[in-house]
C-alpha positions as CSV (number, residue, x, y, z in Angstrom):
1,X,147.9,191.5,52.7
2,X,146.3,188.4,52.1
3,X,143.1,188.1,49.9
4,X,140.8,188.2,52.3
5,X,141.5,191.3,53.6
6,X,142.3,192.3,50.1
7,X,139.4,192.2,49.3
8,X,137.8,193.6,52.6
9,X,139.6,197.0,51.7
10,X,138.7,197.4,48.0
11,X,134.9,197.3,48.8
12,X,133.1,200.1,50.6
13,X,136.1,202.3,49.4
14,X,137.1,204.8,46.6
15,X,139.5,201.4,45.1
16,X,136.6,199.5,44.9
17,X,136.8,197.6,41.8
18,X,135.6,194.4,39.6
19,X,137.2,192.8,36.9
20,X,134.5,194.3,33.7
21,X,136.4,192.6,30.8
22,X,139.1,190.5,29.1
23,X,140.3,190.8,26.3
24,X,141.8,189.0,23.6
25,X,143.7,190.3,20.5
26,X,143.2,188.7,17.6
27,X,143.7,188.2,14.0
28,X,141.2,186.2,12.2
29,X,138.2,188.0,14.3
30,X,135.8,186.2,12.0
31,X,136.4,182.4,13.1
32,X,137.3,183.4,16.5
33,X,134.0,185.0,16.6
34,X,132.3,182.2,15.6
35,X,134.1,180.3,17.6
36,X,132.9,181.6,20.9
37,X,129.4,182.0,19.7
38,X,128.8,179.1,17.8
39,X,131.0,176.6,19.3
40,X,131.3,177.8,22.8
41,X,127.8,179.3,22.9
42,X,128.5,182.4,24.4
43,X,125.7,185.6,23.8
44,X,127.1,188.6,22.1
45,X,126.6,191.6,23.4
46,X,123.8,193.6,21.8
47,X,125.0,197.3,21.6
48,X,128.6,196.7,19.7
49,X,130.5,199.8,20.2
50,X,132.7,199.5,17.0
51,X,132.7,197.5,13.2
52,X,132.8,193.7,13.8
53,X,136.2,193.7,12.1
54,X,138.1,195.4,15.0
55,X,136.3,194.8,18.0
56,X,133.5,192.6,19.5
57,X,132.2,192.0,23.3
58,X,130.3,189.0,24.6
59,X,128.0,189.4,27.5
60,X,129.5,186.5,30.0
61,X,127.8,187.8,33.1
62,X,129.9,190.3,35.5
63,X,133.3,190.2,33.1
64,X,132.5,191.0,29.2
65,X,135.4,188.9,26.6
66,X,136.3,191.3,24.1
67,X,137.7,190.2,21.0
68,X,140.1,193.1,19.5
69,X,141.7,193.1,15.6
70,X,145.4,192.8,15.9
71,X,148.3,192.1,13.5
72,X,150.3,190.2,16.5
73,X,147.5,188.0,18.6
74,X,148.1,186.8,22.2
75,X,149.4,183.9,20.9
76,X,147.9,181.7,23.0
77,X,149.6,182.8,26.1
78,X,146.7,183.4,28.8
79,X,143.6,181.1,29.6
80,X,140.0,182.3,29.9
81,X,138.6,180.0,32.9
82,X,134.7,179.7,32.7
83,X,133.1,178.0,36.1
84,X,130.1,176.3,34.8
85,X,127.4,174.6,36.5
86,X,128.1,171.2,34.5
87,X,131.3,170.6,33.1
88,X,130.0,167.1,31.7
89,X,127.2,169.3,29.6
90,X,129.5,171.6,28.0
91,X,131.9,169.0,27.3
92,X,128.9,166.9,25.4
93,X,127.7,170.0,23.6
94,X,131.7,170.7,22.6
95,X,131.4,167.4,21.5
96,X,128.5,167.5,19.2
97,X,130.0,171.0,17.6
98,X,132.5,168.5,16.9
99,X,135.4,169.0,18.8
100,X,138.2,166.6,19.9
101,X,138.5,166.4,23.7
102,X,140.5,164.6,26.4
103,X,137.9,163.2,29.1
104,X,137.1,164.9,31.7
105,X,139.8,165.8,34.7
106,X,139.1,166.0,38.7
107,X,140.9,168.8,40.5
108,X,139.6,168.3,44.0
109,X,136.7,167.2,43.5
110,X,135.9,169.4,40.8
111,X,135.5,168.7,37.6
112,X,137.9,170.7,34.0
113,X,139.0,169.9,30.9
114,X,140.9,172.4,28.7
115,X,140.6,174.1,24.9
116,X,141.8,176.1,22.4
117,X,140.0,178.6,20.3
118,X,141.1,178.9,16.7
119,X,143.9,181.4,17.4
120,X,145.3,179.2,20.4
121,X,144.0,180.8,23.0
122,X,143.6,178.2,26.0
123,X,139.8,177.8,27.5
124,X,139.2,175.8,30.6
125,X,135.9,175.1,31.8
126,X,135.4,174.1,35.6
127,X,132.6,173.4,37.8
128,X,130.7,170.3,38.9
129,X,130.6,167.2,36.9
């Protein structure tokens, strides 16, 4: 079945589905917290179902990031892809948080560069330049 018609047959149907959330498990949820708010920018979501210390969701449009306390974190093994409308904004506003980045990369056209949050989780961002 190619994606396509994938994706024909999950909508309209009983299977229909969207991707709601990621999530990442984490140990220090303080600076990682911070890290996607302050550094990356992103809006926490208002209604927090549980204490900050285990669990935290940021609003990101259709698919929420959650952040979840764990003694064994992801270890850096997955990347979170945001598409942005300007990837040479973000990477000036990274910049003036202070960050170290590598310049800009073109991937057909398009425009990425790649992070890491404080717990080594990879973040790329991708869009127009």
């Amino acid at each position: 079945m190619n994606e396509e018609s994938a994706a024909h047959y999950l909508k309209g149907n009983e299977m229909e589905m969207h991707l709601g959330s990621i999530m990442l498990f984490v140990k220090d949820m303080k600076s990682v917290i911070a890290f996607y708010r302050d550094v990356v920018g992103l809006v926490p979501e208002e209604d927090q179902p549980f204490p900050e210390h285990r669990f935290f969701r940021f609003d990101t449009g259709a698919c929420k990031l959650c952040l979840h306390s764990a003694s064994k974190p992801n270890e850096g093994r997955q990347k979170l892809v945001f598409h942005v409308k300007s990837v040479s904004a973000v990477h000036q506003h990274l910049k003036s948080k202070g960050k170290r980045l590598r310049k800009l990369e073109n991937e057909d056209g398009r425009a990425i560069f790649d992070i890491r949050d404080p717990e080594g989780n990879r973040i790329q961002f991708h869009g127009n330049y």
